[in-house]
Biopython code that builds the backbone (N, CA, C, O; Angstrom):
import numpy as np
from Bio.PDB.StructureBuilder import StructureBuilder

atoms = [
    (1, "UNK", "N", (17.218, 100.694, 74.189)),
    (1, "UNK", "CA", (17.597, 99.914, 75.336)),
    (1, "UNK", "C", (18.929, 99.214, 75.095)),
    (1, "UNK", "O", (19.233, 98.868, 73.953)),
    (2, "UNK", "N", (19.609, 99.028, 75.974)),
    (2, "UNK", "CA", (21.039, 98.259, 75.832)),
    (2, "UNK", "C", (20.428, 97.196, 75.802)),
    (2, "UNK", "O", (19.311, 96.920, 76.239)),
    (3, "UNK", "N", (21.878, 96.006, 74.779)),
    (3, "UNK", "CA", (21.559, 95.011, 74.171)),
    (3, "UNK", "C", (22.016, 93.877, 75.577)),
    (3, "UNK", "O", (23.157, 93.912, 76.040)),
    (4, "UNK", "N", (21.027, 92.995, 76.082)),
    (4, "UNK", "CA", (21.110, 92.109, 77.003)),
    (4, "UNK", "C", (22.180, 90.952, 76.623)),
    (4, "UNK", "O", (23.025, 90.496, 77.393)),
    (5, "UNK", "N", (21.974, 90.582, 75.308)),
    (5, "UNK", "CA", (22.528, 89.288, 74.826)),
    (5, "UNK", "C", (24.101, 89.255, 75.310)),
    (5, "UNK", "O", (24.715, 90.307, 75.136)),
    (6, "UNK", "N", (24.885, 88.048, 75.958)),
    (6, "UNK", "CA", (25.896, 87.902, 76.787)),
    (6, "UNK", "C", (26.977, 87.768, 75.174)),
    (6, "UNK", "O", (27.969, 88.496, 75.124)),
    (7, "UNK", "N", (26.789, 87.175, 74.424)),
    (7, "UNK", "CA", (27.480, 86.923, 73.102)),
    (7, "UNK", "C", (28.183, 88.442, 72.466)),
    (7, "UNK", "O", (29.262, 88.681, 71.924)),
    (8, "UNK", "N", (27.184, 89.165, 72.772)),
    (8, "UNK", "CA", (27.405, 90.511, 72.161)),
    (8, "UNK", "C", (28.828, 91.439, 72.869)),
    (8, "UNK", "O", (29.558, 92.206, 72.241)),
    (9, "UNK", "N", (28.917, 91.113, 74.214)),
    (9, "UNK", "CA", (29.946, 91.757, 74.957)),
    (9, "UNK", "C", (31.236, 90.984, 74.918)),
    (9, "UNK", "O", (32.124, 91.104, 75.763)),
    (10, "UNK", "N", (31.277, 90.117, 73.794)),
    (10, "UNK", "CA", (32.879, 89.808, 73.339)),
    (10, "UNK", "C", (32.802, 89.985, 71.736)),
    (10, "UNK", "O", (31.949, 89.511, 70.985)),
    (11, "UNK", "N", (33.864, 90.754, 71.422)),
    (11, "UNK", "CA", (33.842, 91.464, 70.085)),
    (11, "UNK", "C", (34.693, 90.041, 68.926)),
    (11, "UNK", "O", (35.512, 89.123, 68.973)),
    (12, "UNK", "N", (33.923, 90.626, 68.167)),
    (12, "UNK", "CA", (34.857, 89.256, 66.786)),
    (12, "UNK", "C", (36.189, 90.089, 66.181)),
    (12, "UNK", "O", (36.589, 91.223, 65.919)),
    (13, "UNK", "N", (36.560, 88.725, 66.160)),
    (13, "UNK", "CA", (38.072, 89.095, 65.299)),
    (13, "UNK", "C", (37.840, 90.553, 64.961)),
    (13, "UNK", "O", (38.478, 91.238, 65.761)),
    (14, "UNK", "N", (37.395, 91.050, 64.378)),
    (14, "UNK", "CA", (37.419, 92.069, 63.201)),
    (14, "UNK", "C", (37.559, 93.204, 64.593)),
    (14, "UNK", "O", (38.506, 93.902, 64.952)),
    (15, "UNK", "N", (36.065, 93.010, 65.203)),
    (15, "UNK", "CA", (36.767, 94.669, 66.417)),
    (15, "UNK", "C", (37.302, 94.325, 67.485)),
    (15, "UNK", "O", (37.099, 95.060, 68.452)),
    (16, "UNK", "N", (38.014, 93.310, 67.639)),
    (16, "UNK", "CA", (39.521, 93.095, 68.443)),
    (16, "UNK", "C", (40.305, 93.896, 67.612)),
    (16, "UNK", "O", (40.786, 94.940, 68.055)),
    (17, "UNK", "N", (40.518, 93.488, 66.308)),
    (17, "UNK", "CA", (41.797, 93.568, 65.647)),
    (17, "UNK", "C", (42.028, 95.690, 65.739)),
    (17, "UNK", "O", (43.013, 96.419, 65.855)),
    (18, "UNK", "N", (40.381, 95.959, 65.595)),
    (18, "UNK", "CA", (39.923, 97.490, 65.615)),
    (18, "UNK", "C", (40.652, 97.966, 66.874)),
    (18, "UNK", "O", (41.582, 98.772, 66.859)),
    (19, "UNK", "N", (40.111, 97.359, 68.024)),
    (19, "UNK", "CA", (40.273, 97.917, 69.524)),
    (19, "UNK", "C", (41.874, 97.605, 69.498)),
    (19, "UNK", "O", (42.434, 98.405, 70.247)),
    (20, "UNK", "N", (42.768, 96.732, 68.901)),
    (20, "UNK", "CA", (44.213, 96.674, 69.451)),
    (20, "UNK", "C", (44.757, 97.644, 68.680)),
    (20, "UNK", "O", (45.747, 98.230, 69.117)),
    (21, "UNK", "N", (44.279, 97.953, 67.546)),
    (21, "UNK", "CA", (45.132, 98.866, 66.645)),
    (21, "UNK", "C", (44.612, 100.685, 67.483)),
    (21, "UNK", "O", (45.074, 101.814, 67.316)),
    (22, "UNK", "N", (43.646, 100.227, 68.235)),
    (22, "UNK", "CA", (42.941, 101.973, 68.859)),
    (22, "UNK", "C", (44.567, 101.973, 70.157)),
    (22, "UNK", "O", (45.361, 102.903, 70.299)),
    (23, "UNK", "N", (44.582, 100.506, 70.946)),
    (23, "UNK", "CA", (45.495, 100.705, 71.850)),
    (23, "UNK", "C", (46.596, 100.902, 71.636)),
    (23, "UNK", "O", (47.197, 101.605, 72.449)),
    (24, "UNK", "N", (47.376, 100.332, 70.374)),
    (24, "UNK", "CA", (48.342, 101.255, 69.741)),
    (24, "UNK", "C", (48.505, 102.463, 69.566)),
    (24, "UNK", "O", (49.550, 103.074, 69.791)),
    (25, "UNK", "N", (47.202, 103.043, 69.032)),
    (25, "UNK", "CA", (47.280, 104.629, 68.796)),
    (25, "UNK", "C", (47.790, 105.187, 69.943)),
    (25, "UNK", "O", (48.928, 105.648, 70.028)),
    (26, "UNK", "N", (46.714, 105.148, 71.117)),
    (26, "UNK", "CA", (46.684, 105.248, 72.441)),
    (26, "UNK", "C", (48.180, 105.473, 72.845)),
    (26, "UNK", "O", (48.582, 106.591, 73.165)),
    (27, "UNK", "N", (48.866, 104.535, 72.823)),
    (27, "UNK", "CA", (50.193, 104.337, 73.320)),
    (27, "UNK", "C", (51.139, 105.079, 72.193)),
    (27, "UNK", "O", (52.121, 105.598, 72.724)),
    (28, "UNK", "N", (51.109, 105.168, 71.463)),
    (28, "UNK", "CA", (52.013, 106.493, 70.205)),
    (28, "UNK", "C", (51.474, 107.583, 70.193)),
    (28, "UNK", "O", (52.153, 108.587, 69.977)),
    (29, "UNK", "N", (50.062, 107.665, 70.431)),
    (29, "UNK", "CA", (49.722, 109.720, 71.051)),
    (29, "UNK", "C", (50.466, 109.485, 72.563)),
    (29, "UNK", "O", (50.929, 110.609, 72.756)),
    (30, "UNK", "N", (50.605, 109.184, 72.998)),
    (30, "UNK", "CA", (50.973, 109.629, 74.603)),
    (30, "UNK", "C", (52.653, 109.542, 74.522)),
    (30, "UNK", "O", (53.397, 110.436, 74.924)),
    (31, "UNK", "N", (53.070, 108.337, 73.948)),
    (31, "UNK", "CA", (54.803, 108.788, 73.784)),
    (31, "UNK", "C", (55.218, 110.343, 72.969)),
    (31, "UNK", "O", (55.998, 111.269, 73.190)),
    (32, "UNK", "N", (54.316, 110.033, 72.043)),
    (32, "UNK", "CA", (54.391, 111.276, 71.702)),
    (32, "UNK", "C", (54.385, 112.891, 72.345)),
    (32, "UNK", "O", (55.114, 113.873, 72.203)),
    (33, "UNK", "N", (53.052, 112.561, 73.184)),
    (33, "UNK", "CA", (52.515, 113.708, 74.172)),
    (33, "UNK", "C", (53.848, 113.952, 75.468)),
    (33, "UNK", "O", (53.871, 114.984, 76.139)),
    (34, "UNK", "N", (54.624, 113.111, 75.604)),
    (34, "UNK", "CA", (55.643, 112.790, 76.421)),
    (34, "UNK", "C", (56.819, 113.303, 76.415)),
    (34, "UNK", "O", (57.516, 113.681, 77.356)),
    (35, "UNK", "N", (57.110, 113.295, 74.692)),
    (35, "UNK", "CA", (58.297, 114.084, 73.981)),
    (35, "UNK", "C", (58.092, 115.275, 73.813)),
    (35, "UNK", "O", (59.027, 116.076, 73.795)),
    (36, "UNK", "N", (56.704, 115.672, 73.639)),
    (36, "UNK", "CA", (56.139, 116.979, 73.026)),
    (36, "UNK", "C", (56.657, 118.190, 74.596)),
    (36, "UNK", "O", (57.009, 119.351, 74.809)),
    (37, "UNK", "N", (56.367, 116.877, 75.339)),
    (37, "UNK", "CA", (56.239, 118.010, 76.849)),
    (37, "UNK", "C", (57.652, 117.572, 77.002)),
    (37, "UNK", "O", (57.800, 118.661, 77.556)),
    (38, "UNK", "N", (58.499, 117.184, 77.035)),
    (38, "UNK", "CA", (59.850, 117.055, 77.381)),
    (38, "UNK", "C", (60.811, 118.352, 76.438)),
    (38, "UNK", "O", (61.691, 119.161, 76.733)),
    (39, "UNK", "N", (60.154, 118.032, 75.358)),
    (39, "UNK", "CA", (60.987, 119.324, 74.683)),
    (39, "UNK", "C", (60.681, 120.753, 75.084)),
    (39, "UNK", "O", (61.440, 121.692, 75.323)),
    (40, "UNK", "N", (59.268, 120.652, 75.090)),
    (40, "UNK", "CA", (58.863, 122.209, 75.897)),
    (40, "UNK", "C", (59.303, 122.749, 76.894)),
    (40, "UNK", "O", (59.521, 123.958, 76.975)),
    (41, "UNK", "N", (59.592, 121.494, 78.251)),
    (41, "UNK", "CA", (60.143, 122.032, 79.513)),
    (41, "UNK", "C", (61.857, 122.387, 79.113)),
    (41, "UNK", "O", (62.589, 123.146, 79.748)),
    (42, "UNK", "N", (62.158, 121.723, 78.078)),
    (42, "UNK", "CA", (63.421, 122.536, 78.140)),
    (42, "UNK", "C", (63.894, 123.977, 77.953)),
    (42, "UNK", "O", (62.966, 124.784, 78.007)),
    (43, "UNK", "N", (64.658, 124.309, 77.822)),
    (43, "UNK", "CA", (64.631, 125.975, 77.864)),
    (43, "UNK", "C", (64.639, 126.344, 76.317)),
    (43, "UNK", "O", (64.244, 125.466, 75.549)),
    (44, "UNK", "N", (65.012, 127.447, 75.838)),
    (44, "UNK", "CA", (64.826, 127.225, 74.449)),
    (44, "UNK", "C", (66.189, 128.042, 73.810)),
    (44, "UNK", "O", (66.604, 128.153, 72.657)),
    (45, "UNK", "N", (66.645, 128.523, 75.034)),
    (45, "UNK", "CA", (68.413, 128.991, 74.812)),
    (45, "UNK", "C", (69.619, 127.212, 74.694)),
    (45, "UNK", "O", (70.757, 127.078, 74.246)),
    (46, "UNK", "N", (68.904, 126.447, 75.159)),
    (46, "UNK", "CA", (69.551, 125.470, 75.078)),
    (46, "UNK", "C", (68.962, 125.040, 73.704)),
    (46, "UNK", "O", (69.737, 125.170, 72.756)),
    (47, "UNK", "N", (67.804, 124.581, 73.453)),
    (47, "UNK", "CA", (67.531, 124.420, 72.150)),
    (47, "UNK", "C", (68.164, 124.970, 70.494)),
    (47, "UNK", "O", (68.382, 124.453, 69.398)),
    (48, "UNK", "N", (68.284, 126.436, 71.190)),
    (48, "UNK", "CA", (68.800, 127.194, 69.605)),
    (48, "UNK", "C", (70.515, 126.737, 69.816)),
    (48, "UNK", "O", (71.356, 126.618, 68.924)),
    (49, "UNK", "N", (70.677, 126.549, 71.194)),
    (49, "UNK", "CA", (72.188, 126.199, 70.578)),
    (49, "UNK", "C", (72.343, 125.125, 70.159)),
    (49, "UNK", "O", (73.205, 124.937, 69.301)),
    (50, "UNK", "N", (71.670, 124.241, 70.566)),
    (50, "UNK", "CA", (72.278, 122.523, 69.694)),
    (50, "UNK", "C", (71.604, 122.922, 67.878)),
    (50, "UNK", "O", (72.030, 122.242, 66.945)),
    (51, "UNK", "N", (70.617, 124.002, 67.630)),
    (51, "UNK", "CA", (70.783, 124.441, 66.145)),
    (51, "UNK", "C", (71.710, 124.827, 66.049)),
    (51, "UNK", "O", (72.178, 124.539, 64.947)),
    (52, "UNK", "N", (72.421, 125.458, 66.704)),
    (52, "UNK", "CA", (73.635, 126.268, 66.122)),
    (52, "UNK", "C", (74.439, 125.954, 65.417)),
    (52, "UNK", "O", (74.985, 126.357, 64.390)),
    (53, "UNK", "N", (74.505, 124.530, 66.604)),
    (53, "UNK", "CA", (75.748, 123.212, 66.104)),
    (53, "UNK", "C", (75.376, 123.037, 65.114)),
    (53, "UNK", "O", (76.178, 123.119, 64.184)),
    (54, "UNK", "N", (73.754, 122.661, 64.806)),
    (54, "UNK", "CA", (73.776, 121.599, 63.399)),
    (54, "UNK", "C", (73.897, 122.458, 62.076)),
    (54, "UNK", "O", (74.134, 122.101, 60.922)),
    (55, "UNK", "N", (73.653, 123.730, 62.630)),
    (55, "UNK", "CA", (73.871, 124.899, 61.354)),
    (55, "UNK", "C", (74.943, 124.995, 61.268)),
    (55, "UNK", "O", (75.087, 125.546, 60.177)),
    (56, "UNK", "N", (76.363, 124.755, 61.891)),
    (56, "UNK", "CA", (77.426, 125.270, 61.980)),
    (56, "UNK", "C", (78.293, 123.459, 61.327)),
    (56, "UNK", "O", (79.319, 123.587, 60.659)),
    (57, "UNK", "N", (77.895, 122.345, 61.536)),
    (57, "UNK", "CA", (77.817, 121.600, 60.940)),
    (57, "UNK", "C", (77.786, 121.548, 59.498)),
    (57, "UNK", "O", (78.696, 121.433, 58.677)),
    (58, "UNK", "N", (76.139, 121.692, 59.335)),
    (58, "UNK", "CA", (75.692, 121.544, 58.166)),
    (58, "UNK", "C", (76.748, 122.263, 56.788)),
    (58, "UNK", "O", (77.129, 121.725, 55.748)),
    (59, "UNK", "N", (76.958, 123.488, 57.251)),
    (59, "UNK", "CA", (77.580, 124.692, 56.536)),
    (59, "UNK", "C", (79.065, 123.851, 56.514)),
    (59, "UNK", "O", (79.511, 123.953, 55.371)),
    (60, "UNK", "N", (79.553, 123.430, 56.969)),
    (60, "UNK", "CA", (80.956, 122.826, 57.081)),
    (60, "UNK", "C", (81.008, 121.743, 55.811)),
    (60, "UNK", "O", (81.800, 121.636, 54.874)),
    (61, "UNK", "N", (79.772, 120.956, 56.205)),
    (61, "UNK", "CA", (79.878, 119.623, 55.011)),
    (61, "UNK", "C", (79.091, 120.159, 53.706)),
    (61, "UNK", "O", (79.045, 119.494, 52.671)),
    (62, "UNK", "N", (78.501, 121.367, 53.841)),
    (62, "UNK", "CA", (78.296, 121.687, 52.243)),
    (62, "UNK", "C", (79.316, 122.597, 52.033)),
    (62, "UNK", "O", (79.472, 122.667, 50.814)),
    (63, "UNK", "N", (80.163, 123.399, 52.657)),
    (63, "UNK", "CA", (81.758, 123.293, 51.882)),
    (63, "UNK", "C", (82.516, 122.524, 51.715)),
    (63, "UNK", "O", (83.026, 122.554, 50.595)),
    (64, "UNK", "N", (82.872, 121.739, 52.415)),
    (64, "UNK", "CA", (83.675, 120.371, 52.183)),
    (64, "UNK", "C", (82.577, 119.649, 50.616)),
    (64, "UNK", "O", (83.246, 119.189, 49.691)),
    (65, "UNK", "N", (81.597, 119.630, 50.522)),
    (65, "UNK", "CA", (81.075, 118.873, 49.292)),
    (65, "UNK", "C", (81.631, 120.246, 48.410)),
    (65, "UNK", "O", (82.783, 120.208, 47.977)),
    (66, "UNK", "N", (80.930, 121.241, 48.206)),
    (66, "UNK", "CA", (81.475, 122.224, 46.826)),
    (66, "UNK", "C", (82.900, 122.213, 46.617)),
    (66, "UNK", "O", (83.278, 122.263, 45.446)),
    (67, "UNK", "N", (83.924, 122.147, 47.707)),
    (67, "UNK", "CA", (85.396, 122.212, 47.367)),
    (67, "UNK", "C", (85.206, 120.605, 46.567)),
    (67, "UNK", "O", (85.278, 120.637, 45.338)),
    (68, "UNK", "N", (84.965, 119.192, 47.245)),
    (68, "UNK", "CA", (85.312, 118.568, 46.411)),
    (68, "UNK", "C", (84.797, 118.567, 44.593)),
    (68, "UNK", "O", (85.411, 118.247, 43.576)),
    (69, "UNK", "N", (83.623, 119.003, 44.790)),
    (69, "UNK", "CA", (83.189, 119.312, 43.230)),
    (69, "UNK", "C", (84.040, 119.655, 42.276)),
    (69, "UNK", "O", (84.422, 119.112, 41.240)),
    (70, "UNK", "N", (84.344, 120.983, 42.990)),
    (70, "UNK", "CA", (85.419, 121.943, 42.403)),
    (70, "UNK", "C", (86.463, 121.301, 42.059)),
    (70, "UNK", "O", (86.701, 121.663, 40.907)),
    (71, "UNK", "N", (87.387, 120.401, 42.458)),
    (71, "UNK", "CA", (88.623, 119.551, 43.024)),
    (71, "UNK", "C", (88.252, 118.874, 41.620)),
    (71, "UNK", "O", (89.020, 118.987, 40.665)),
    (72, "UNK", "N", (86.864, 118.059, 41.516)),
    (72, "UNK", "CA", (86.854, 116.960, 40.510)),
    (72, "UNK", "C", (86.776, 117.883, 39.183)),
    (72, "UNK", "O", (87.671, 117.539, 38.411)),
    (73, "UNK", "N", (86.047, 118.873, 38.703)),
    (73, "UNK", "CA", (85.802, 119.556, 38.079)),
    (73, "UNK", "C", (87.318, 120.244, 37.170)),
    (73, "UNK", "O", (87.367, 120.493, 35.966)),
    (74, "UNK", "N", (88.398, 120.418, 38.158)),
    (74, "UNK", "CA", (89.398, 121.204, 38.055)),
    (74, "UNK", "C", (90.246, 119.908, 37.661)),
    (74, "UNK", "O", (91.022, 120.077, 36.720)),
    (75, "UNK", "N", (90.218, 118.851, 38.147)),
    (75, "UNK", "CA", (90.704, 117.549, 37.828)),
    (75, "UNK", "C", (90.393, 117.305, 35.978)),
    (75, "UNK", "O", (91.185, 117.370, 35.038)),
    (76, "UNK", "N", (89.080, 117.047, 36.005)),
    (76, "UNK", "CA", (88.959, 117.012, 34.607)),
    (76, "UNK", "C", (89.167, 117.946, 33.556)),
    (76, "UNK", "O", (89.164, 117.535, 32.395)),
    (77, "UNK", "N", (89.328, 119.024, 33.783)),
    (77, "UNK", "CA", (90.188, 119.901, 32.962)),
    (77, "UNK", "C", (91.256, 120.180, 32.833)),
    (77, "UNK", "O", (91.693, 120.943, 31.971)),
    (78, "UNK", "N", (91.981, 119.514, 33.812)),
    (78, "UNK", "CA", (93.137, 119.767, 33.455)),
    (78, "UNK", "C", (93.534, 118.003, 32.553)),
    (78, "UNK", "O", (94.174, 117.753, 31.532)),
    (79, "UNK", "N", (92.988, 117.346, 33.278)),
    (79, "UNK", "CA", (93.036, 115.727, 32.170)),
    (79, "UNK", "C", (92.367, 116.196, 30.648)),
    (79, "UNK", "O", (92.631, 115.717, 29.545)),
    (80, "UNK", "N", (91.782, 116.870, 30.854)),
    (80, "UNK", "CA", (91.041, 117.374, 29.619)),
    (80, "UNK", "C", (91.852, 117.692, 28.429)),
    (80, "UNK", "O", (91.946, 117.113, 27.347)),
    (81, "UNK", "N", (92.472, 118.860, 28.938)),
    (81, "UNK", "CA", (93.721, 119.462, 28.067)),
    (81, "UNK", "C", (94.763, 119.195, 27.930)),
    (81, "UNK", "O", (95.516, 119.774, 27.148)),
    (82, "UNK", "N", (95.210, 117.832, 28.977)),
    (82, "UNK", "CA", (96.426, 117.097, 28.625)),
    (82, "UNK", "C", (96.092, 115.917, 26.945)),
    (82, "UNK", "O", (96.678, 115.690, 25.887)),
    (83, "UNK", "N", (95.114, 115.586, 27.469)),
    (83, "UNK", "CA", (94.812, 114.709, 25.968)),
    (83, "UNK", "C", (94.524, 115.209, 25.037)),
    (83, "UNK", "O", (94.717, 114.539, 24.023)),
    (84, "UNK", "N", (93.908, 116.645, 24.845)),
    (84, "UNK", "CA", (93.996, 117.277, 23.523)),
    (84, "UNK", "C", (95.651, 118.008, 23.363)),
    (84, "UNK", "O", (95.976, 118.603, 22.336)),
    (85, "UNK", "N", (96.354, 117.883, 24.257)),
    (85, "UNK", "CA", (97.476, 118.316, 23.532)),
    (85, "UNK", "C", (98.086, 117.298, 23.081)),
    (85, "UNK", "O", (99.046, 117.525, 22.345)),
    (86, "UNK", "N", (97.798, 116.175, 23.317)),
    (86, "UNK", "CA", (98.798, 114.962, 22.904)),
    (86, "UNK", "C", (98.398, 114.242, 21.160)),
    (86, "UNK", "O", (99.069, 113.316, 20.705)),
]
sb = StructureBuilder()
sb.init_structure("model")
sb.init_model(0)
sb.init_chain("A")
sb.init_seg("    ")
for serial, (resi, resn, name, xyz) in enumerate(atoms, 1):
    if name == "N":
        sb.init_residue(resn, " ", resi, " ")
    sb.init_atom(name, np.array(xyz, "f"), 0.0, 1.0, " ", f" {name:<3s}", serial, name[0])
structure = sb.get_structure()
């Protein structure tokens, strides 16, 4: 039988604190569910191209990092062999 007692239908600290952290969830699955469907309705020819960019990006600044390597690398050898000739 359901519990009559009027005390019982307000929750203590403890499953408030339960039920606000559930309405949080609540509200971060659905932003979520929001983005999930926003990205889907987009097309997915538009999608692979903004990869394109970031691939075409990405590839840019990991040559720009190996040339400078190289740069420092080529730096210290040549400082290298100036002080053993001296």
């Amino acid at each position: 039988m359901a519990d009559l007692n009027p005390s019982a239908a307000i929750p203590s600290p403890l499953e408030q604190e339960v039920l606000d952290e559930y309405a949080l969830l609540l509200a971060n699955l659905n932003k979520l569910s929001s983005q999930l469907n926003s990205l889907a309705d987009r097309p997915t020819a538009e999608v692979l191209d903004g990869l394109r960019m970031l691939e075409r990006k990405t590839s840019l600044v990991c040559t720009l990092l190996k040339a400078s390597v190289y740069s420092i690398v080529l730096q210290q050898q040549i400082y290298g062999g100036e002080e053993g000739e001296e």
